[in-house]
C-alpha positions in Angstrom: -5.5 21.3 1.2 -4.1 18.9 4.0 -6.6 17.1 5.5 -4.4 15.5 8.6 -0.9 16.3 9.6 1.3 14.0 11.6 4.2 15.4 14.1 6.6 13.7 15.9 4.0 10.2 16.1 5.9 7.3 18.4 4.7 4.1 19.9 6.3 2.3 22.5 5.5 -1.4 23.2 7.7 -2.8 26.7 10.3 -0.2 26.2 10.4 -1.0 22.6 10.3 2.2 20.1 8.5 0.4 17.0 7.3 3.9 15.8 9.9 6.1 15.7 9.0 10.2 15.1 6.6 9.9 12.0 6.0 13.2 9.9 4.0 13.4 7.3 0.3 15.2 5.8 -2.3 13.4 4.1 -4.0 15.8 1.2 -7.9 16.0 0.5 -8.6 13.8 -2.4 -5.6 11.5 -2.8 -4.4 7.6 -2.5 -2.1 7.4 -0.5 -0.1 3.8 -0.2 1.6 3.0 3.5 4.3 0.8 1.5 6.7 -1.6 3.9 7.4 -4.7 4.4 6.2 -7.0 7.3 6.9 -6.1 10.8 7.8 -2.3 9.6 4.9 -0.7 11.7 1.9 0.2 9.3 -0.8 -1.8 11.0 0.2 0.4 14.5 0.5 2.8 12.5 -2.9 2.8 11.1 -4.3 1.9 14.6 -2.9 5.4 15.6 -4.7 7.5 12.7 -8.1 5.6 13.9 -7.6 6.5 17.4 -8.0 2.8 18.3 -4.0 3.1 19.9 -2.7 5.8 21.6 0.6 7.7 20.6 3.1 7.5 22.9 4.2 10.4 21.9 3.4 13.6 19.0 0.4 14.7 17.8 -2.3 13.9 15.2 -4.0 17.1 13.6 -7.2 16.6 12.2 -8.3 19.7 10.2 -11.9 19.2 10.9 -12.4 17.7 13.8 -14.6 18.5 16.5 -13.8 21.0 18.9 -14.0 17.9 21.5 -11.5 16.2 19.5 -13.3 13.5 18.3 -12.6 12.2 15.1 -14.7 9.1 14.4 -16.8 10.7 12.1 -14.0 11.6 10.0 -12.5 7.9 9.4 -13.6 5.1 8.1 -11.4 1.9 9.1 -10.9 -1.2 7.8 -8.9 -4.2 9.7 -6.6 -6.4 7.7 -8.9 -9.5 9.4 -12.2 -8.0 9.6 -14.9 -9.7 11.6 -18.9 -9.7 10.2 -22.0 -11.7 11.4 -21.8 -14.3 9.1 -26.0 -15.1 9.8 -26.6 -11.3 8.2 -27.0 -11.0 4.8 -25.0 -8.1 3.1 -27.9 -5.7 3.3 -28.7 -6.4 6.8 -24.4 -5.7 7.9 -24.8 -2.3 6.6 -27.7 -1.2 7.7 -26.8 -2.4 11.3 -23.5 -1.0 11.0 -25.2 2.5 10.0 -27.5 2.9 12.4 -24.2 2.1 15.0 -23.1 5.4 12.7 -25.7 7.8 13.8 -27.6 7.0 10.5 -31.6 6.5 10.7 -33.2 3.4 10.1 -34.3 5.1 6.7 -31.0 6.7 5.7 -29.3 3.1 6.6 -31.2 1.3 4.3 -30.7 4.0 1.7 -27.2 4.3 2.5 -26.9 0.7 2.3 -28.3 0.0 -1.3 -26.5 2.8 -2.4 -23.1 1.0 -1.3 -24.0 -2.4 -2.3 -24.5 -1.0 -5.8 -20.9 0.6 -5.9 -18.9 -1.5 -4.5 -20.7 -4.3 -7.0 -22.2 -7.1 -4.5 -26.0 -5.5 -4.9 -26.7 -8.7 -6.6 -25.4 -10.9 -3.2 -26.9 -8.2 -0.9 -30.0 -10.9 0.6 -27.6 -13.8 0.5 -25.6 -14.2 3.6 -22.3 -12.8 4.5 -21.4 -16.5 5.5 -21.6 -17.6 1.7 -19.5 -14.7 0.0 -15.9 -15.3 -1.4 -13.1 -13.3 -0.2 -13.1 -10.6 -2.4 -16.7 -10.1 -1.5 -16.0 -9.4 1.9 -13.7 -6.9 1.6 -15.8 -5.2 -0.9 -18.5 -5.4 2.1 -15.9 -4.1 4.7 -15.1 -1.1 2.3 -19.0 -0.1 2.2 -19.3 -0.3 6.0 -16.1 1.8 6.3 -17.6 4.0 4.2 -21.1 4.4 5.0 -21.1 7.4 7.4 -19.2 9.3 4.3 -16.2 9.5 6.1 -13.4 12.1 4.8 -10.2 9.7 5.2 -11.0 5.5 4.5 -7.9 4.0 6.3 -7.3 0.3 4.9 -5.0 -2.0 6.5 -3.7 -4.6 3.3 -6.7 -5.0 1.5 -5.7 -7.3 -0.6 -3.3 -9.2 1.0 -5.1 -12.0 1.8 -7.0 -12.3 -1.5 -6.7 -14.5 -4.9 -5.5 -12.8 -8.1 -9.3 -12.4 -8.8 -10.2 -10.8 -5.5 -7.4 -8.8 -5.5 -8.2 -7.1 -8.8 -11.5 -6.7 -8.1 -10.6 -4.6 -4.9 -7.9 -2.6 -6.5 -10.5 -1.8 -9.4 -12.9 -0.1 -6.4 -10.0 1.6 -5.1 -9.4 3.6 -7.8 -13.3 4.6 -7.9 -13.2 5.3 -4.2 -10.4 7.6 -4.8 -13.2 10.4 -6.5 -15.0 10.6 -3.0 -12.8 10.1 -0.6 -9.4 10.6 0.7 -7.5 6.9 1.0 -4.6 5.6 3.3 -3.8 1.8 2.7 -1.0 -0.2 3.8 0.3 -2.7 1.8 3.6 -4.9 1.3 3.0 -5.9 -2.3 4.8 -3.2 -4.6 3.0 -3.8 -7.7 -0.7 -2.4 -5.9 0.6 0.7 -4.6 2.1 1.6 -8.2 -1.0 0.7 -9.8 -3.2 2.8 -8.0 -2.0 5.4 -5.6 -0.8 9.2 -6.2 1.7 9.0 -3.8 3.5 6.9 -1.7 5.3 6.8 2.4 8.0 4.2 2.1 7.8 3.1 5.9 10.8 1.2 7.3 11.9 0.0 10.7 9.3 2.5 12.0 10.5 5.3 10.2 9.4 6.8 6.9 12.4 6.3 5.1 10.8 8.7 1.6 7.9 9.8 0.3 6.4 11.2 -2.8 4.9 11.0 -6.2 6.1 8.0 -8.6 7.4 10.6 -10.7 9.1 12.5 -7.9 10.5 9.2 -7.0 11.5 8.4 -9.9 13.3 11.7 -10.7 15.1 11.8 -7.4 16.4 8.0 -7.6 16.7 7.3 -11.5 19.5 4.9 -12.7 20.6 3.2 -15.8 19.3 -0.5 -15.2 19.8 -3.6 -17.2 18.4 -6.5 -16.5 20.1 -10.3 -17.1 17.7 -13.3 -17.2 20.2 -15.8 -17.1 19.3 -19.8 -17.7 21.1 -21.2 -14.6 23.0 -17.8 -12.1 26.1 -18.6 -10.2 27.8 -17.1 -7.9 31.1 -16.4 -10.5 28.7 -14.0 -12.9 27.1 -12.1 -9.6 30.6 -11.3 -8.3 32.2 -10.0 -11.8 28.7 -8.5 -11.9 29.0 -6.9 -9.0 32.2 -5.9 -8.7 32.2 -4.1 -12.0 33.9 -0.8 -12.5 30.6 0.6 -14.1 28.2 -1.1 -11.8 27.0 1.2 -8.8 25.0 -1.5 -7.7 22.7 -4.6 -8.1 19.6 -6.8 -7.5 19.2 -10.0 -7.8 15.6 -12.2 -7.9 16.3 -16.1 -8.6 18.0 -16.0 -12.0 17.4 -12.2 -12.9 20.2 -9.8 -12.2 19.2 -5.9 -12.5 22.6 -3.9 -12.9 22.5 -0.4 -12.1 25.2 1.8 -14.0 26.9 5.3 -14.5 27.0 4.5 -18.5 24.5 2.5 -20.2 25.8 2.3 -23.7 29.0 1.5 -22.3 27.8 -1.1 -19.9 25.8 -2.7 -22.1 28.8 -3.6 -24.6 31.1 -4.5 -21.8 28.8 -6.5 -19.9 27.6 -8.5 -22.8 31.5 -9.3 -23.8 32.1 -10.4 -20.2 29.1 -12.7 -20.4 30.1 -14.2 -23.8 33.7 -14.6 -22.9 32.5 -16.9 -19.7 30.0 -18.5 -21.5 27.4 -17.6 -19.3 23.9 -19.2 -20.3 22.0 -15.8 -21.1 18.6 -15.9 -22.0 17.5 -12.4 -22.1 18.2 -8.9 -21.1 16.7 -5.6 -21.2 17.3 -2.3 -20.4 14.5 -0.6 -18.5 13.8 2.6 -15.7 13.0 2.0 -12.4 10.3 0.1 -10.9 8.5 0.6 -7.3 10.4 -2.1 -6.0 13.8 -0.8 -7.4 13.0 2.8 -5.2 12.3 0.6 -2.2 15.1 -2.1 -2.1 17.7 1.4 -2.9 15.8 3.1 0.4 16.0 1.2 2.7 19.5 -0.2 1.6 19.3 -3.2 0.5 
């Protein structure tokens, strides 16, 4: 069951068209990832869905909201840079921020234990926010975002700014959250939005460029791939690479080149004789399916 629907959904900054006719539905019960890279619009975007920005132009369809159209009871938001009272302890931030939400004093506090507990800080809850780590904030800024029981949590890069340890930690409560609530979270880093979301909007320049399962993804942009790992790359073995009469195209991070090919048995015997004939230093290769990032870089055509 859709829980929001999207038509037609610009935003113009100066003259400037940054958002440029968005449409797309967000389902009850899913992770969704808002996957681009920087400067591709999620954070406006995501400001949109909140109502903190006004469209320029198309509609957002909420299927519950209130006949006066407001929708803040629906959302809960969380900024890429949020902002606490670092004097409050952990308990005391969420009980303010729920009482802000309509909740009682009681309910707050019961609300607010019960949050503490899930999102795994109940132990820090008297110290104050001033003195968590990173990870522990944004575990904190999940629980207020979520303490009014909201039916869509709308993150903006959770994890961007975190260590590996912070990161994982957040991820991990992510894909708890995702029993309760209905989740929209931008991110740039390809490897989260794999790991945890059931679908995914490929955002680009403003526009959403594909969407879909992984699977459906995968299905609709599969290609033979083999990757070289190569000791030292030049640009001699890129170019005879490249220009290949089985390659239909390639990728190339530092010393790794990922071939993509009409005929992978074939390939793979013609490309290794090429590479042994030039003495090209190869240390590894492998032939593998389609990651995230292969979907995305093929997209948005680069």
């Amino acid at each position: 069951m859709s829980l929001i629907q999207i038509k037609e959904l610009k935003k113009n900054f100066q003259g400037n068209e940054v958002i440029k006719g968005l449409n797309f539905k967000l389902e009850k019960g899913k992770c969704i990832a808002l996957l681009g890279p920087n400067g591709a619009g999620k954070t406006t975007t995501l400001r949109m869905l909140s109502g903190l920005m006004k469209p320029s132009e198309g509609s957002i369809t909420f299927s519950d909201a209130k006949k006066d159209g407001d929708i803040r009871h629906l959302i809960g938001y969380l900024p890429q840079f949020p902002v606490f009272y670092e004097w409050m302890s952990g308990l005391e931030f969420l009980q303010y921020v729920g009482k802000l939400a309509g909740l009682t004093s009681k309910e707050a506090k019961e609300r607010s234990l019960e949050l503490l507990e899930l999102v795994g800080i109940n132990d820090a809850k008297n110290r104050r926010v001033g003195k968590y780590s990173g990870g522990m904030k944004q575990r904190l800024g999940i629980a207020q975002a979520i303490i009014h029981r909201p039916q869509l949590l709308l993150l903006d890069e959770p994890v961007s700014a975190l260590d590996p340890f912070g990161r994982r930690e957040v991820l991990e409560l992510l894909e708890g959250l995702k029993k309760e609530t209905t989740i929209l979270f931008s991110t740039h880093i390809l490897n989260d939005a794999e790991e945890v979301c059931d679908e995914i909007l490929f955002l680009h320049n403003g526009e959403i460029v594909e969407s879909g399962t992984m699977e459906e993804l995968r299905e609709r942009h599969q290609q033979a791939k083999i990757d070289f790992i190569f000791r030292k790359k030049t640009g001699e073995m890129e170019s005879a690479l490249k220009n290949h009469s089985l390659t239909q195209s390639i990728l190339v991070n530092g010393n790794v080149i990922s071939v993509f090919v009409t005929n992978i048995e074939q390939a793979r015997k013609e490309f290794l004789k090429l590479i042994i004939e030039n003495d090209w230093h190869l240390d590894k290769f492998e032939v593998s399916s389609m990651t995230l990032e292969d979907v995305f870089m093929k997209v948005v055509g680069k």
